[in-house]
N, C-alpha and C positions, 0 to 999 in steps of 0.2 A: 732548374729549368727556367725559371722568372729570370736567370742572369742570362741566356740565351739571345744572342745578338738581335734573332729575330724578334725579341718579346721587351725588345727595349722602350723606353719612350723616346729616343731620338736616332737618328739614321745617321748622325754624324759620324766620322772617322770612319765610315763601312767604304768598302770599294762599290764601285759602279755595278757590281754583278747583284753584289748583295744590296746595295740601298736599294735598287727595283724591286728585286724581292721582299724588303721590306714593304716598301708603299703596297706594294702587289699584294700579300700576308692582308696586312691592315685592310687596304681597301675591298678587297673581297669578302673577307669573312665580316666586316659592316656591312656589306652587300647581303651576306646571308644575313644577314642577324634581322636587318630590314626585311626581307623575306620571310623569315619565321614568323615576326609580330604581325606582318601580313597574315600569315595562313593563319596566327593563332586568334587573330579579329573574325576570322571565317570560320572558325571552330566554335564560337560563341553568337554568331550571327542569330542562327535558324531557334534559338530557345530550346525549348523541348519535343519540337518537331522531330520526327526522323530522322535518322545520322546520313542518311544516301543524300539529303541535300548538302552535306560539305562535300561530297564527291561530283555531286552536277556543278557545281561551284568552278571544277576544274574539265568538265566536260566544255563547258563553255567558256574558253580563254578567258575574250574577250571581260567575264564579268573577275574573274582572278587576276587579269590586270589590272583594270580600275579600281581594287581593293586592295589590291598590295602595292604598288605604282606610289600612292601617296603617302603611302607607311613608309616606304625606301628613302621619296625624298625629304618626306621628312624629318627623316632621321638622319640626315645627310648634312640637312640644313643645319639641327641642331649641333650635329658635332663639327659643322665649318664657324658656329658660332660660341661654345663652349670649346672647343679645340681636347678633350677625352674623349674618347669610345667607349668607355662605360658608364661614363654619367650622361650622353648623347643617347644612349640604348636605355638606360632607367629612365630617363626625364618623358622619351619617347615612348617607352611601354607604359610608363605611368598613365599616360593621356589615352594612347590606343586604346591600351586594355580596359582601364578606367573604361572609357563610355563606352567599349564592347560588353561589358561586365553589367554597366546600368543597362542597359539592350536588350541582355540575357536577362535580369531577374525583373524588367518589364511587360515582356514576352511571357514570361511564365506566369505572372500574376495579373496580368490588365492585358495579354494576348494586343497589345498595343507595342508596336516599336517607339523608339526612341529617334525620333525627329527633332533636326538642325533649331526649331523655334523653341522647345522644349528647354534649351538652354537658359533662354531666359525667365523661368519658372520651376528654376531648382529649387529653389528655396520652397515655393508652396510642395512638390513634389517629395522635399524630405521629409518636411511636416506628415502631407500624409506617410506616407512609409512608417512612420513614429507610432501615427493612430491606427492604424490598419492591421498591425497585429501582423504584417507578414514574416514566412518564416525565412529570412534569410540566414539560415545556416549554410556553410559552405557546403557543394559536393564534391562529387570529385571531379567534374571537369573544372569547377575554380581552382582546386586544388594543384593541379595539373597546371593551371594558366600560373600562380603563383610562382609555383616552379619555376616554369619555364622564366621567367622575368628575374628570380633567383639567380637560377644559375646562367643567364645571359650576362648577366652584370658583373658576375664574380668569373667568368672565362675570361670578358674583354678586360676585365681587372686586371689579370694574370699577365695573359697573354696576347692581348692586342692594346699596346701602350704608342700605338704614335702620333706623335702631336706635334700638328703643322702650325709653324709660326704662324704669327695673328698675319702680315705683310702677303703669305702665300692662302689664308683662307679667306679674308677680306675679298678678291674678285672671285674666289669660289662661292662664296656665298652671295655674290651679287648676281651668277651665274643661275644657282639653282633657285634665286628669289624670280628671276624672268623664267626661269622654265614651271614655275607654279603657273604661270601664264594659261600658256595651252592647255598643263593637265586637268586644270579648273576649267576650262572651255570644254574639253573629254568628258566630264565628271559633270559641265551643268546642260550640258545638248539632250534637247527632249528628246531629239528622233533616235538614239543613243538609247539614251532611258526606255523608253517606248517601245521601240521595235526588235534593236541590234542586243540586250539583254533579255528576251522572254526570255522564262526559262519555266516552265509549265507543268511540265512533265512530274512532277512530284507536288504540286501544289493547288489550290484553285484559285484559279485567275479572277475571279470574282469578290474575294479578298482580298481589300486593299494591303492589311497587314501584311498576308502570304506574299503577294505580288513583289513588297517591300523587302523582305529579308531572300527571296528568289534571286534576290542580287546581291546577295551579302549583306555588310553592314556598311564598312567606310564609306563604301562609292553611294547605297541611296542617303548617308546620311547626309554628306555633303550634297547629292543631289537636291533632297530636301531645303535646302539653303536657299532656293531660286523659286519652290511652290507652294501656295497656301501662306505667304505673309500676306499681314495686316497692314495694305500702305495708305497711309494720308492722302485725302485726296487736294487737286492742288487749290494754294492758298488755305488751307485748313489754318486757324489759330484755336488752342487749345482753351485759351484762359477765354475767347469769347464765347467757345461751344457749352463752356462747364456754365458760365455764367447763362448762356440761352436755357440751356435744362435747368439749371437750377430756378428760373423764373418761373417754372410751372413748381404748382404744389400738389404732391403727391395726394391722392384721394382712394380710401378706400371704397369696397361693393360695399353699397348700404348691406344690411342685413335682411330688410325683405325682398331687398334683389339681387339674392344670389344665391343663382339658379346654377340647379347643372349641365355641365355643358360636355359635350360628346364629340368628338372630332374625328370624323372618318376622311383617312384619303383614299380615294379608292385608286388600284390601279389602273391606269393609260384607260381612264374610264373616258368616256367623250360620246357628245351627243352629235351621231350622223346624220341625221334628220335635219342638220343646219346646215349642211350644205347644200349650194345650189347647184341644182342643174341636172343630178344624178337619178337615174333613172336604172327600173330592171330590178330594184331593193324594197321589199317589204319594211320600210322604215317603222309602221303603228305595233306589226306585232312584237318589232324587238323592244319597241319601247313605250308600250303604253304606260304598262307599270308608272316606268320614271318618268312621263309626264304627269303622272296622276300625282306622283310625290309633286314635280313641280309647281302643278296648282295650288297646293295646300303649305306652300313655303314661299319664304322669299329668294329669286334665284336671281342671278345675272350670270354675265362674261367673266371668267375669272382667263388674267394672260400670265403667262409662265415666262420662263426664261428655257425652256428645254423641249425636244422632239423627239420621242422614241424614246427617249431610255433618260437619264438621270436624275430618277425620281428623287435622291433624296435633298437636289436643290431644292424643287418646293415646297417640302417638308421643312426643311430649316427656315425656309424662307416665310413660311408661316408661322414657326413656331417661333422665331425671333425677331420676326419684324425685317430683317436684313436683306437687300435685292442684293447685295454682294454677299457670297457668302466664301469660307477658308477652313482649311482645316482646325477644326475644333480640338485643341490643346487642353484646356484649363477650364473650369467654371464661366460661363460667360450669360451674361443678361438675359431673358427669353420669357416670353410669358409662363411659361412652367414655371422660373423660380416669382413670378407675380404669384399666379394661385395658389404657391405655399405659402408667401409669406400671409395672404387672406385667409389661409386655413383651410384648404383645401384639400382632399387626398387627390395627389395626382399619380397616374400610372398611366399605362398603355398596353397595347399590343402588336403584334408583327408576326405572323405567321413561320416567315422563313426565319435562316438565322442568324444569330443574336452576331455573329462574325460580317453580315454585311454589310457596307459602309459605315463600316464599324461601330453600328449602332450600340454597343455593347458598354460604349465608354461614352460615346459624344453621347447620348441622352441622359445620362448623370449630369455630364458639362454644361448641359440645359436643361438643368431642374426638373427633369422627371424621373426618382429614384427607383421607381421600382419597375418595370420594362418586361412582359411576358413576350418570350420566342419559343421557335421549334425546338430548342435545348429543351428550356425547363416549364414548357406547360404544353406546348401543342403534339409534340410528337406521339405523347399518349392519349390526346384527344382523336387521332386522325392516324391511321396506318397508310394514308396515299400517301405520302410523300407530304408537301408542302399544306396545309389546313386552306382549304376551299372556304368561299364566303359563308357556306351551310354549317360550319362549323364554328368558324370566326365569330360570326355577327351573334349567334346565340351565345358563346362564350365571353364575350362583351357585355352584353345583359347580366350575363351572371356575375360578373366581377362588378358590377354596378350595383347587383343585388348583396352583393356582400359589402360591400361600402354601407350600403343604404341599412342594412341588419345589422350589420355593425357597430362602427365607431359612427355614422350617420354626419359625418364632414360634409360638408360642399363638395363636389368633386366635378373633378376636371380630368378625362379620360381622353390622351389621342392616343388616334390608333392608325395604321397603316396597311391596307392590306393587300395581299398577294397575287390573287384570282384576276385574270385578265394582262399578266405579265406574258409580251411574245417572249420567241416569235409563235406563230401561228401556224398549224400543220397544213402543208398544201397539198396533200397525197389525200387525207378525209377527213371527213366530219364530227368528231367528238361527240358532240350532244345530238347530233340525229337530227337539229333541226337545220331548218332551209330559210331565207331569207331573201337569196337570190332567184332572178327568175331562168338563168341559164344561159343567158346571152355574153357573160363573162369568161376569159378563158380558167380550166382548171383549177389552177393555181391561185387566183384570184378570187375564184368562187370560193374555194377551201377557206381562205385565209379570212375572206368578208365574215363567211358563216362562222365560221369559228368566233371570230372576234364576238359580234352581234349576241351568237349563241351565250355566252358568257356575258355580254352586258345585259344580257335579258334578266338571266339568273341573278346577277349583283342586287337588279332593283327589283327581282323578287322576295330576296332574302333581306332585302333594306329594307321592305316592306313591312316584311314578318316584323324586323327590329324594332319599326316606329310604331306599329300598333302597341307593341309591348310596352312602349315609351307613352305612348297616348292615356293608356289608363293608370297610372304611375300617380301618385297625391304629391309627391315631389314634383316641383316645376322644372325639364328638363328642357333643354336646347341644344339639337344636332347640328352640327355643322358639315354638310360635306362638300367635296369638290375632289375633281380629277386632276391628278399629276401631270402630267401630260398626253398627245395624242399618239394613240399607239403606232409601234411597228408595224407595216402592211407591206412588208415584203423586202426582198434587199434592192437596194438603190428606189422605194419607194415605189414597185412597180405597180399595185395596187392602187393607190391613190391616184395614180399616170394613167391606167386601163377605165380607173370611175371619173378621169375627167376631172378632180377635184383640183381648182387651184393654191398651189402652193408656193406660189413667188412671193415672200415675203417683202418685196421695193412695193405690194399694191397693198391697200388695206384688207381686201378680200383675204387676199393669201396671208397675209401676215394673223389676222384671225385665224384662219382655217390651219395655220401651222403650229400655233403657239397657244391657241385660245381652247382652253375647256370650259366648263358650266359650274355655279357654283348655287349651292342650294343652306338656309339657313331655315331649319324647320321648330316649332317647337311645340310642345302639347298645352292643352286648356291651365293644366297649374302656371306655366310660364309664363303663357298670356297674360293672364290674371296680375301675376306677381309683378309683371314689365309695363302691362299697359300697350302691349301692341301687339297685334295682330299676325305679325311674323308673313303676312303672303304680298303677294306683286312681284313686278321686274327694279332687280336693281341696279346699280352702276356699274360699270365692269370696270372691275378692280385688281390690279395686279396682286401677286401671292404675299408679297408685303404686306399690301397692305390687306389682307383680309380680316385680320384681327380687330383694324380700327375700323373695318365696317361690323365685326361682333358686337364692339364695343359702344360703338353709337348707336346702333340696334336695342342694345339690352340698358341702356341710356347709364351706361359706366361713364366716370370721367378716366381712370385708371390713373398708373403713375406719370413721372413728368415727361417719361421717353413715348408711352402713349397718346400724351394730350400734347407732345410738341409733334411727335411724329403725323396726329391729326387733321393737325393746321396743316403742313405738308399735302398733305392727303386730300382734303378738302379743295387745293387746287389743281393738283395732278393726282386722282384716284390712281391711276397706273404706273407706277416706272419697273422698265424692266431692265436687264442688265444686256437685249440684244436692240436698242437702238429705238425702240417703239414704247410711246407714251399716249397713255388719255389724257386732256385739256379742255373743259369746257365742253365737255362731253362728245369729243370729238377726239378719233385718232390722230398721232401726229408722229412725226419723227424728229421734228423743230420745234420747240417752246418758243414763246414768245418772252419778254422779258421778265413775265411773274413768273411764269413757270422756272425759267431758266434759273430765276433766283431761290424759286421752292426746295431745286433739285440740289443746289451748291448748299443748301442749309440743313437737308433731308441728308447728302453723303457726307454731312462734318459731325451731324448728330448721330448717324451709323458708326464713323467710327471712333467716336467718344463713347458711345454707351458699348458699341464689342470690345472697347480694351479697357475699360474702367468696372471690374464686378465692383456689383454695390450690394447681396443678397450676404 
């Protein structure tokens, strides 16, 4: 059969009928063969999720083109530049399957895909796999994928042998290297990505993970390739940044000042009481409470970078110092790996779960190893559904309590929580209580009381928390502040009905959009132990830098990323990442020359200390 005119390697001496059908032979079943490595990269996409997602794969073209499309030309490329069909089919499965394969057994053990930046972190990535004890023994769907890559090799081996002079693949391959053009323009288009791929239906859209393989593999891997890198910002020089940080000298917490410290973000918490103008709102009842904490703490402006929804920017953004922030790959700098290396037990909590933005793995990557969610502690504390603040905030205590019974570490506990996450129900009233006086329409009423209703309860239960904190013989320091300002409705309709300005080109609105409250309390042992007093108004400080107002607070010098990042700080308390700065304790949108030159020395030290781990 292998002597068969069709299975030769050259189409020479054949008449015109049969050398077409030769090229035809050859070129088609490359064509399948590129198609199968296609589908079998889609067979390996979803992990251990459900098997119905390789079949919405092909419900929705569109995402089975962009995944098989570049497997085709690839392999198209490779054999117009090796000039065989079956070492163009190996070289090419090798690589598909290869990173579909790392995909799959990532997926299954870190429920984490394998993202375009990942690449350059193979090496820590084998290491661990080394240590981590996982089992990668094959199954049978690798077994399957081996296969198939077997016997594609050894068919085209047989039976697809033609090989086009180097003269006739030379402008074919100059061909298909311009048509990478486009399909990489296909493959990096957000609104592509974004909208023309959901695919929902079997998944939830709320994990970024799920959302990630809902597309396959090839297409978001390469899409990956375009989101979440770490770019230099301009004029960066590397050997001057290493040498600015390395000028400061690491300093450890003395020993009788180091205190513990609590870090609560509460969700789209936000004090309406500060805006002006509004009328028809019982503002004192919703919030006596949380002005009474006010008094007895040091509070200011804390400004974000987000509206309604992306809490976990200022979470990272506090927890690492970072106004930029990117998808979190690998181990990277952050005060959580600071309070280990001081001896600290660090943990936390999060009510929901441990799958969303994919806290599950990035808070390892920023030194807090051990991390309580709805998996593996809340769901048996709490049969509603997500763990309300009445649960949380006592469960907090007690994991504090168990530190303190315990191993008796320092600790450093954040936590994030749930309660107060819209939207907001506009049909009734959840808690029963009222706030409004009636003058608003339905829908607005619902959504105000709603919200209110629950900010009431958070600084009732915060309440509970810090008395319990208050009589403690350990000297403890809470730190909390709001994520952002909540949801009030779609297109903001609530905010628009209460008259609140939110034009962010005015300073009013640019508060009123972006600014929450930030509150630094601490009981009589911490006093004692720091020497101050912990109450007043303080600077309003962006989420960055919240840490270096902790830190100056509890009269830390920390390491050299805190005490360079300081100085920064010390002349622009704020920077955010949407255009609005404090300077001289005035808003601005324009630095003037210190500032300007704070901020170019603040983002070369951001991104020297995000891509240099030193822990």
């Amino acid at each position: 059969m292998k002597n068969f005119w069709l299975f030769q390697p050259s189409a020479a001496g054949l008449s015109g009928g049969k050398k077409a059908a030769f090229w035809l032979w050859n070129g088609l079943v490359l064509l399948l063969a590129g198609l199968c490595l296609g589908g079998l990269s889609l067979f390996f996409a979803y992990g251990d999720y459900p098997d119905i997602l390789m079949k919405s794969y092909f419900q929705h073209p569109l995402i089975a083109v962009l995944n098989i499309l570049p497997v085709v030309l690839g392999l198209f490329l490779v054999y117009f530049l090796v000039g065989r069909p079956w070492l163009a089919f190996l070289i090419t499965g090798v690589v598909v399957w290869g990173f579909s394969l790392g995909n799959y057994y990532k997926l299954r053990f870190r429920d984490d895909p394998l993202m375009f930046e990942d690449i350059r972190h193979i090496r820590e990535a084998g290491s661990i796999a080394l240590t981590a004890n996982y089992d990668l023994t094959p199954d049978k769907r690798v077994w399957f994928g081996l296969l198939c890559l077997i016997f594609g090799t050894v068919f085209l081996w047989f039976l697809v042998r033609g090989r086009l002079r180097w003269k006739a693949r030379l402008p074919l391959l100059l061909a298909g290297v311009l048509l990478c053009v486009p399909v990489w323009k296909l493959c990096a288009d957000k609104n592509i990505y974004n909208a023309k791929t959901q695919n929902y239906d079997y998944i939830n859209r709320w994990s970024s993970t799920q959302v990630y393989f809902s597309k396959g593999f090839v297409y978001p891997f390469l899409h990956s390739a375009t989101t979440g890198t770490i770019k230099a910002p301009a004029g960066y020089n590397q050997r001057e940044t290493a040498a600015l940080l390395a000028s400061y000298e690491d300093a450890d917490i003395p020993a009788e000042k180091q205190v513990d410290v609590i870090v609560l973000q509460l969700e789209a918490f936000a004090d309406f009481s500060r805006f002006e103008g509004v009328e028809g709102i019982d503002f004192e009842k919703a919030y006596e409470v949380y002005h009474e904490i006010e008094a007895e703490s040091y509070t200011g402006n804390l400004l974000t970078n987000i509206f309604a929804g992306g809490t976990v920017n200022t979470e990272r953004a506090v927890l690492t110092g970072f106004a930029d922030q990117w998808n979190y790959r690998v181990n990277t700098n952050s005060y959580g790996w600071y309070f280990q290396d001081q001896g600290y037990t660090v943990e936390g909590s999060h009510p929901s779960y441990a799958w969303f933005y994919n806290r599950q793995n990035v808070n390892g990557y920023l030194g807090i190893p051990t991390y309580y969610y709805y998996e593996n502690r809340y769901s048996d504390l709490y049969t509603g559904g997500i763990a309300t603040d009445n649960v949380l905030f006592p469960e907090i205590f007690r994991l504090y309590e168990e530190n303190r019974d315990g191993e008796g570490k320092p600790y450093f506990s954040f936590n994030v929580t749930y309660q107060g996450h819209g939207p907001y129900d506009t049909e009734s009233v959840w808690r029963g209580m009222h706030y409004t006086d009636g003058r608003y329409s339905t829908a607005t009423t619902n959504i105000v009381d709603n919200y209110l209703g629950s900010v009431s309860d958070t600084a009732e239960q915060l309440r509970k928390l810090l008395d319990d904190f208050a009589v403690e013989e350990r000297p403890v320091v809470v730190v909390g502040f709001g994520d952002h300002k909540p949801w009030l409705g779609d297109g903001n309709s609530a905010y628009q009905e209460l008259g609140i300005n939110l034009n962010t080109s005015t300073e009013e609105g640019f508060y009123n959009y972006y600014g929450t409250r930030y509150f630094l309390w601490a009981n009589d042992a911490a006093k004692k132990a720091l020497g101050k007093d912990f109450v007043g108004e303080g600077p309003d400080v962006s989420s960055c830098f919240l840490m270096n107002l902790l830190f100056d607070l509890c009269g830390w010098e920390g390491n050299a990323w805190t005490q360079a990042t300081t100085d920064v700080w010390q002349v622009i308390p704020a920077v955010t990442t949407v255009g609005g700065y404090v300077q001289d304790g005035q808003f601005t949108e324009t630095l003037d020359e210190a500032g300007q030159k704070a901020l170019e020395t603040y983002k070369a030290l951001e991104y020297y200390y995000g891509t240099h781990f030193r822990y």
